[in-house]
C-alpha positions, -999 to 999 in steps of 0.1 A, spaced: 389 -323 597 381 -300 566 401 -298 532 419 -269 545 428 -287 574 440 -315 555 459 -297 526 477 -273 553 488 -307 571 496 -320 537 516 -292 527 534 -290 566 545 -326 556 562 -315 520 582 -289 541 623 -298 552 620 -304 590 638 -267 597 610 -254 577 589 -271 601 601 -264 629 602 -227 619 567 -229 607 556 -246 640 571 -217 659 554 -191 641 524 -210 643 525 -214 684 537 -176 682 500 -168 667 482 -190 690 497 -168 725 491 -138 706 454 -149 701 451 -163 736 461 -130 753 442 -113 732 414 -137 745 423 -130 782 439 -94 790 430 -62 777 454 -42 753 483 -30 766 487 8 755 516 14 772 538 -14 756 520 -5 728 536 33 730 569 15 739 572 -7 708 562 24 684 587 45 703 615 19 695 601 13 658 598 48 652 638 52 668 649 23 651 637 41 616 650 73 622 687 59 630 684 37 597 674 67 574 642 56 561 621 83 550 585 88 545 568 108 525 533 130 542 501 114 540 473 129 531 448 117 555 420 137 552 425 121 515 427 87 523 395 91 546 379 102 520 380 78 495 374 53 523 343 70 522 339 73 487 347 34 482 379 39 462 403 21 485 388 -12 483 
């Protein structure tokens, strides 16, 4: 096991056991996400779905965004500035 392995263990062990258990979830949560991710190709259509609700879901609560300049984000991409 590496020192990572051993001070995230470490660290687990410090937690309360609801901060385990939450941390355990989130954990297993990241593991099916990478093990579909492994096995199935992406899903466009839920992915259209989710951004659907999301965008919904920010329009009913108000939030606003401002325009992005993407030709000007794309260029300093380019240009090395945004790193």
């Amino acid at each position: 096991m590496s020192t990572l392995e051993h001070e995230i263990i470490e660290k687990f062990h410090q937690l309360d056991i609801d901060a385990q258990k939450r941390v355990r979830r989130l954990i297993v949560q990241e593991l099916d996400v990478i093990e579909a991710s492994d096995t199935s190709a992406f899903d466009y259509d839920a992915w259209f779905r989710d951004m659907g609700a999301l965008r919904e879901e920010l329009q009913t609560s108000g939030v606003v965004f401002g325009a992005v300049d993407a030709i000007g984000v794309l260029r300093d991409l380019r240009d090395g500035e945004d790193e």
